[in-house]
KOLPATI-933070 format. One record per residue (C-alpha): z, x, y; residue in one letter. Coordinates in steps of 0.001 Angstrom, whole numbers, plus 524288, in hexadecimal, padded with zeros to 5 digits. Each point is the difference from the previous one (the first is absolute). Example, Ala and Ser with C-alpha at 12.3 -4.5 7.8 and 13.67 -1.06 7.14 Angstrom:
BEGIN
81E788300C7EE6Ca/7FD6C8055A80D70s/
//
This chain:
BEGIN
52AB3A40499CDA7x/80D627FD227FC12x/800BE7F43780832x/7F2DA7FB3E7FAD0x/80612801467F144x/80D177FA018053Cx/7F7957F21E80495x/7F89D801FC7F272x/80E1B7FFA97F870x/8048F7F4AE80848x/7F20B7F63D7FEEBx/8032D802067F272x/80EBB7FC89800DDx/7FC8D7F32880783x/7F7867FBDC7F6FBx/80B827FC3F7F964x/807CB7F99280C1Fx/7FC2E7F21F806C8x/7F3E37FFD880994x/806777FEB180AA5x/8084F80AD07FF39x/7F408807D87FB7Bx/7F7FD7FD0480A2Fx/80974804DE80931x/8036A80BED7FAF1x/7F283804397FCB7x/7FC287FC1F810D7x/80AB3809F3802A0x/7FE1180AEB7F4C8x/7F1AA7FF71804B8x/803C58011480F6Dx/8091980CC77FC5Dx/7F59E806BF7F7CDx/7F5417FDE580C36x/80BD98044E808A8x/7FE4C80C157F6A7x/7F346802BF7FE70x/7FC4E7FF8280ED6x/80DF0806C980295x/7F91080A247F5FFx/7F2687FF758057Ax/8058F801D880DB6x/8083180D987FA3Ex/7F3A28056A7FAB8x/7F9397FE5280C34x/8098C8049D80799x/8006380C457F6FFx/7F234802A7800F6x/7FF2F7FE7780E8Bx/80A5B80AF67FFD2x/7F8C1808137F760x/7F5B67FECB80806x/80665802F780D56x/8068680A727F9C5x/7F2FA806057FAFAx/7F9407FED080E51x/80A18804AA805A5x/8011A80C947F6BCx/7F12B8002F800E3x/802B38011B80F78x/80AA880A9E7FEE8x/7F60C807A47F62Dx/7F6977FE2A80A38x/8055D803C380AB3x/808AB809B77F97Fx/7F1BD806A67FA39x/7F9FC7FF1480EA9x/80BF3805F380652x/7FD8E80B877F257x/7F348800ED80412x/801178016480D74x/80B178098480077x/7FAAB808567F225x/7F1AD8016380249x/7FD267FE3A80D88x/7FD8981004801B4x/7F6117FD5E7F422x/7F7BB7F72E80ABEx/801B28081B80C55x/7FCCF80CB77F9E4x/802DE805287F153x/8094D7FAA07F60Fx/80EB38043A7FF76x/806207FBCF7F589x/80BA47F76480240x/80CBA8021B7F8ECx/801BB7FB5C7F17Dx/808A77F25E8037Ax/7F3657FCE9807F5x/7F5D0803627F7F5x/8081B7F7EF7F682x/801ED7F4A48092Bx/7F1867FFB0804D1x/7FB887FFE97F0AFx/806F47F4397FA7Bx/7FD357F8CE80B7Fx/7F0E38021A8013Ax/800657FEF67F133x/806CC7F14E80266x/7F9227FD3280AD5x/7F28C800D67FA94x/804447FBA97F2EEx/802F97F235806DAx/7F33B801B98095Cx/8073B800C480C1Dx/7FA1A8022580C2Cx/802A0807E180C5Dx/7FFA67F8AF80BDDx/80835809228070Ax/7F872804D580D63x/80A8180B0A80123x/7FC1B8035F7F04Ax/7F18E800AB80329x/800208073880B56x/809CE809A18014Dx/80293803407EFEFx/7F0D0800377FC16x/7F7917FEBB80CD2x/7F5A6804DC7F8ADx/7FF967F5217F4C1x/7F0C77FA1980221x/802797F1AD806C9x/7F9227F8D8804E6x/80A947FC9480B70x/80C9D80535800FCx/8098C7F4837FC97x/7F9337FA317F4BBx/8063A7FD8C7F023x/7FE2280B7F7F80Cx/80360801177F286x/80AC680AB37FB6Ax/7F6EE803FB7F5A4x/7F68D80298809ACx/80B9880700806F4x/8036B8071A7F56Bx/7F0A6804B57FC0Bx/800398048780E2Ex/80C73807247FF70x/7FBA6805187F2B8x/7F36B806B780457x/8076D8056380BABx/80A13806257F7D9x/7F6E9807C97F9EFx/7FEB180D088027Ex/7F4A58005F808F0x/7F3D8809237F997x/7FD9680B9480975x/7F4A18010D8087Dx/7F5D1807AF7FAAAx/7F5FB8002180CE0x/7F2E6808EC7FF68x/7F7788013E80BEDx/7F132801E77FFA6x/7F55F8052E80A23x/7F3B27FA907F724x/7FB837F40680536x/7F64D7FC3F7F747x/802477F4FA7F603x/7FB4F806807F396x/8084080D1880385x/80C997F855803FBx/7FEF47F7437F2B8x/7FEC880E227F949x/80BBA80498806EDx/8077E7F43B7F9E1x/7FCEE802007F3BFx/804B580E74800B6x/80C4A7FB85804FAx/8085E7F97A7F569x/80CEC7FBDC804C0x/7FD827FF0680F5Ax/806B67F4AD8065Ax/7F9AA7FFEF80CFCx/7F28B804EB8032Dx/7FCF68020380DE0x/7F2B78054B803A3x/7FDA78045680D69x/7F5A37F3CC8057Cx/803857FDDE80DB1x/800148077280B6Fx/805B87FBD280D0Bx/7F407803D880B07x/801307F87480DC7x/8067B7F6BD806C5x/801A97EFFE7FE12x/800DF802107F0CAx/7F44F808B67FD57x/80263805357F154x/7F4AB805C57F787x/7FEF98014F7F31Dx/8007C7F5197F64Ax/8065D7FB717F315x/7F8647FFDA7F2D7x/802677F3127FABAx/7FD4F806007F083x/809D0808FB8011Ax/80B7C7F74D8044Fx/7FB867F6C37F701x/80141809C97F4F2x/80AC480688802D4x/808C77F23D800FEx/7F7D67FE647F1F4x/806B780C857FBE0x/80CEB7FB3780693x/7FFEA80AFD80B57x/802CB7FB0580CF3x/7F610801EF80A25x/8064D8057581007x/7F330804928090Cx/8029780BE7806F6x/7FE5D7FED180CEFx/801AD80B83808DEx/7FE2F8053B80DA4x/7F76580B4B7FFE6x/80A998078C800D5x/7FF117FCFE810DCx/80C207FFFB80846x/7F7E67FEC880B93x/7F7D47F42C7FAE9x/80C2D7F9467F9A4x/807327FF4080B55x/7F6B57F830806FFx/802607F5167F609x/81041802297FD2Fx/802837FED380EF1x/7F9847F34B8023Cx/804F77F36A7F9EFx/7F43A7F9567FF44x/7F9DA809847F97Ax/80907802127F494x/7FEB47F04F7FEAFx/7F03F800757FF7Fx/801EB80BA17F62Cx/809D77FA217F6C2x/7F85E7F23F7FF31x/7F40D808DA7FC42x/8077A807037F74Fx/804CC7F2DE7F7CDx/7F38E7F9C7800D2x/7FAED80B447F892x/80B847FFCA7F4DFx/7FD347F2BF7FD10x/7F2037FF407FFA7x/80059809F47F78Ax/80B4C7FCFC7F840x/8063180C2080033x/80FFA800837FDB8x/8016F806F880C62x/7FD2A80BA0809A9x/8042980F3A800E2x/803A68043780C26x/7FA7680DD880466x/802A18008A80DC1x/80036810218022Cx/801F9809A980D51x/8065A7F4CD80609x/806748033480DC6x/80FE9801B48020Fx/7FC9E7F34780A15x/7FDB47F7C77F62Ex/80A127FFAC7F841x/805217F21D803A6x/7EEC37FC3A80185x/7FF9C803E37F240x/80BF87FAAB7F971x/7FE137F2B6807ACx/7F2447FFA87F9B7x/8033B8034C7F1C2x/809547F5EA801A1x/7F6187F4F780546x/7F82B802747F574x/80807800B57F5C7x/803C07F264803EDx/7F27B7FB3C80218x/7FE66803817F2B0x/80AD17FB1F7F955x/7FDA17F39F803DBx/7F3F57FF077F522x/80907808B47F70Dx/7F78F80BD080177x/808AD80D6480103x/8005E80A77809E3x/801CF80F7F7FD9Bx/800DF80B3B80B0Ex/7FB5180D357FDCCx/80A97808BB805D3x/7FF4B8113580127x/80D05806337FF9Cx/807648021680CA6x/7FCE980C1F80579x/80F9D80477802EBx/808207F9057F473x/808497F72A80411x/7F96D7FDC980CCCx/7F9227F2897FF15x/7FD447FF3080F98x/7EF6F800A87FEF8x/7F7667F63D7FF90x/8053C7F9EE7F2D3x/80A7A7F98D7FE6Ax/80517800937F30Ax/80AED7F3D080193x/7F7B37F68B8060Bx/7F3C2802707F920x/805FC7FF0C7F388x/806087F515802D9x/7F3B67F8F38004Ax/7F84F803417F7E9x/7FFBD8003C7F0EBx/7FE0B80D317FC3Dx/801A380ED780814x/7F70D8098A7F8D1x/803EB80E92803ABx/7F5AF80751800DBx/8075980C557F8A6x/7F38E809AA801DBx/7FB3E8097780A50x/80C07809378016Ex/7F468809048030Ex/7F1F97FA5B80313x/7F3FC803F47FF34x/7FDA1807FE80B5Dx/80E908001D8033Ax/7FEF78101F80490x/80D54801D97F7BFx/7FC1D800197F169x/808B57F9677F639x/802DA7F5857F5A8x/7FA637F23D801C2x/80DB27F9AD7FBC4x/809FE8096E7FC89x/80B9E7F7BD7F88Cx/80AF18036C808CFx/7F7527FAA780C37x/7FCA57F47C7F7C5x/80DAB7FCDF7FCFDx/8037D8016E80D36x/7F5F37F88A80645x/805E07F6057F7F9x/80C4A7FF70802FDx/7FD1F8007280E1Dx/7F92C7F2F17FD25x/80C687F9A07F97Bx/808738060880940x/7F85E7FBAC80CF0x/7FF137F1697FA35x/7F7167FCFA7F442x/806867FB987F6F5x/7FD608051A7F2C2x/7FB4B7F4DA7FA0Fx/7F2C07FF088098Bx/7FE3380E7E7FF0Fx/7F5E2806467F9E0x/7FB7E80D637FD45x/7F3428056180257x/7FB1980B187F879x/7F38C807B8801A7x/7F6E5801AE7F5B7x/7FA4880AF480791x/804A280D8F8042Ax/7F93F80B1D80987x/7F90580B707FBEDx/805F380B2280A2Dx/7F7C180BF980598x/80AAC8094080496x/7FE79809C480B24x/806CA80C707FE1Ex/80B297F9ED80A7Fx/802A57F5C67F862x/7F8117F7BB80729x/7F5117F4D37FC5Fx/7F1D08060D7FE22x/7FC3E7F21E7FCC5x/8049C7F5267F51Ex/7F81A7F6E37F6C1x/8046A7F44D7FB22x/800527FEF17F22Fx/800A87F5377F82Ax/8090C8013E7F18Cx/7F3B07FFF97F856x/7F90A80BEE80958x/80D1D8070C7FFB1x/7FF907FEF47EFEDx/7F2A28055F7FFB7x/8059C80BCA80A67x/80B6B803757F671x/7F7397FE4D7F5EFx/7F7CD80B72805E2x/80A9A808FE80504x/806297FE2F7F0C1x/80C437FDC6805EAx/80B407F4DB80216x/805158090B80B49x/80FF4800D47FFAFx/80A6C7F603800A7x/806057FEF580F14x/80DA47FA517FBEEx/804CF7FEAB80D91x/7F3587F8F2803C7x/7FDC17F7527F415x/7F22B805B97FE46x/7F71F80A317F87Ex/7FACB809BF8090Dx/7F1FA806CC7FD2Ex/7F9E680C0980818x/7F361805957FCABx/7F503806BA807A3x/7F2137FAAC803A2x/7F62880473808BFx/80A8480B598048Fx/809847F66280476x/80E4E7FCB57FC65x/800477F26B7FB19x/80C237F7B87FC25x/801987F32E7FA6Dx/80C617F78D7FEF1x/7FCCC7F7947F41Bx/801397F28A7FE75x/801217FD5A7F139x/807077F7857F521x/80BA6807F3802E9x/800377FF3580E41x/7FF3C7F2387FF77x/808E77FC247F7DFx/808268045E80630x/7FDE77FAFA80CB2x/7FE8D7F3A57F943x/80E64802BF7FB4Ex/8046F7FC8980D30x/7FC237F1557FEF4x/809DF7FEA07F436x/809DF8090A8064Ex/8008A7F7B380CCEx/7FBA07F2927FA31x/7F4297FF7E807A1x/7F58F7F47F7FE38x/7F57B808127FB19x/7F7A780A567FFEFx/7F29080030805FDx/7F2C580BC77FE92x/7F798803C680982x/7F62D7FDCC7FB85x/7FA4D7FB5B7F419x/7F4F7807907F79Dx/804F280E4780528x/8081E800167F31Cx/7FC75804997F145x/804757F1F57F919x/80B8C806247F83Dx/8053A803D680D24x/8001B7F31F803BDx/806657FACE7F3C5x/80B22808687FF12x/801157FCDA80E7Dx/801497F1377FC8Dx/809188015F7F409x/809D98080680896x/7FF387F58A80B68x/803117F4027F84Fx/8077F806EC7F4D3x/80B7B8073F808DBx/80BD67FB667FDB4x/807047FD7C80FB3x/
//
């Protein structure tokens, strides 16, 4: 500019000199003000290409500094549960995802996509993703992760099961017992009613099909030991699940032999993977060890869980019906250490969850102590029995239970009741030792404001 008002001074100075001389003078005025202006134009280009190079290449460091964040900060949150980092992380990780996405960068990163977040929904591993679709990802993961509500059922029929859902408020995961494993090369009975998935997933309730063994060691192991036959039974299995659009199966493999332990573990974990590959989950029914701490019969705790998405303890039958010792049907302190026999022998605590009964036994004793015979009771019957007897019985501390004796038909009767009480705090465990959830067996046994104060205490414990 000031050359351009220096040549405008001067034109008007020659105007007073000889042509010549102006002529001259004006040429070379006019050949140092281009000199300037392109010496000028060539300085602001030069600046903005810097600006430029210096933004990309901040933009890269950002990058790759918020990959290496990611990678190194929330990894765990991928593989398993999310640990929060330390502060100068969390605070790195924040301003660069809030940058990032802000300028709609995109992660092309393979090491990003598959290591930090291999479960991010792609198409193909490799390909751009946005960091605000990064961050939405990492946002939903971050949250603490509603537990598992799960309630079995025996009914069958359509119009009872859609009944039993709409007695149920709060239940995550309903998994009525449909299929039955009967012969060999995939032979399952049972079958899936399509109404009842499709209104449960309309009441937001995840649908898994039980699927069990008939309790048959025998039978089983004439499918675990061959290869083949696990295949035939697994692709039966998945063709099932997604015909009938289920969100995945329960496992209820019972009375297996100590020989197949590996048969059994290699299975769960064929199918899990089978199944995973349509995004449909896997759970596996599992009774307590019989010795604590002695994980060395047919299931193995470690590898099972391992596969599969969910362990369900079944936390019930201390004493069974016809068990000739009479006693509680889950006593807390066998409860709580039937569970931490599972975290100890390698479940970890975030695929663990406890199964309660909503059932107890009603005892006849002999005068030795001995079982005359037992009835199962449901929490309803044994309501109507206290009812009759006027009585609550009296508190067992040691046991976690209320204890009721009474007399009928000139017999000794006893009855470890299952209540509100009893439950709760069983269901104190899953907050206690940050277990997934909390599932009944089985739905429509209980009076409904059992079941709601049952709820309320699973999903409003504080860990």
């Amino acid at each position: 500019m000031i050359d351009l008002l220096i040549l405008l001074e001067y034109t008007h100075h020659l105007k007073q000199e000889d042509p010549p001389v102006q002529a001259k003078t004006r040429r070379q005025m006019i050949a140092v003000a281009l000199s300037s202006c392109v010496f000028l134009f060539m300085t602001a280009v030069g600046l903005i290409s810097a600006l430029n190079l210096y933004g990309l290449a901040k933009r890269n460091r950002l990058s790759e500094l918020s990959a290496i964040t990611a990678s190194e900060a929330l990894s765990a949150l991928a593989m398993s549960e999310f640990k929060p980092p330390n502060a100068s992380s969390v605070a790195t990780a924040t301003t660069a995802f809030a940058n990032l996405s802000l300028g709609n960068a995109q992660v092309t990163s393979r090491a990003v996509i598959t290591h930090t977040l291999p479960r991010l929904p792609l198409h193909q591993h490799g390909v751009k993703i946005s960091w605000t679709s990064l961050i939405q990802h990492l946002v939903r993961q971050v949250q603490p992760p509603r537990r598992q509500v799960i309630g079995w059922a025996l009914d069958t029929g359509a119009t009872n099961l859609d009944e039993t859902l709409k007695k149920s408020p709060g239940l995550t995961v309903f998994a009525p017992k449909w299929l039955h494993v009967d012969g060999l090369n995939g032979a399952v009975a049972g079958s899936i009613e399509p109404s009842v998935v499709a209104y449960a997933k309309h009441l937001g309730i995840q649908v898994w099909a039980v699927v069990d063994n008939g309790f048959n060691g025998a039978f089983s192991h004439s499918i675990l030991q061959y290869q083949d036959q696990q295949q035939i039974l697994i692709k039966r299995l998945v063709s099932i699940a997604l015909q009938s659009k289920i969100n995945g199966i329960n496992l209820d493999f019972e009375g297996l032999f100590s020989q197949d332990r590996w048969n059994y573990a290699h299975f769960v974990s064929m199918l899990a993977t089978a199944l995973h590959a349509h995004n449909l989950q896997l759970s596996v029914d599992l009774p307590p060890d019989i010795i604590p701490g002695d994980n060395s019969g047919p299931y193995n705790h470690k590898a099972i869980a391992a596969a599969a998405n969910e362990v369900i303890l079944m936390g019930y039958d201390e004493h069974w019906g016809g068990d000739p010792t009479p006693g509680p049907t889950a006593s807390l302190p066998w409860v709580g250490q039937a569970v931490s026999d599972m975290l100890e022998t390698g479940i970890p605590s975030n695929k663990l969850v406890l199964g309660v009964p909503f059932y107890t036994q009603d005892w006849a004793i002999a005068k030795s102590g001995g079982t005359l015979s037992s009835i199962p009771l449901s929490l309803i019957q044994q309501s109507r029995i206290l009812a009759a007897h006027r009585t609550l019985g009296t508190w067992n501390k040691a046991l976690g239970l209320h204890v009721v004796s009474f007399t009928y038909a000139h017999a000794h009767h006893v009855i470890w009741v299952e209540d509100n009480r009893s439950l709760l705090l069983s269901t104190s465990l899953v907050a206690q030792d940050h277990l997934a959830g909390a599932a009944a067996w089985y739905l429509g046994l209980e009076r409904p404001s059992t079941w709601a104060s049952w709820v309320e205490s699973i999903h409003s414990a504080i860990s």
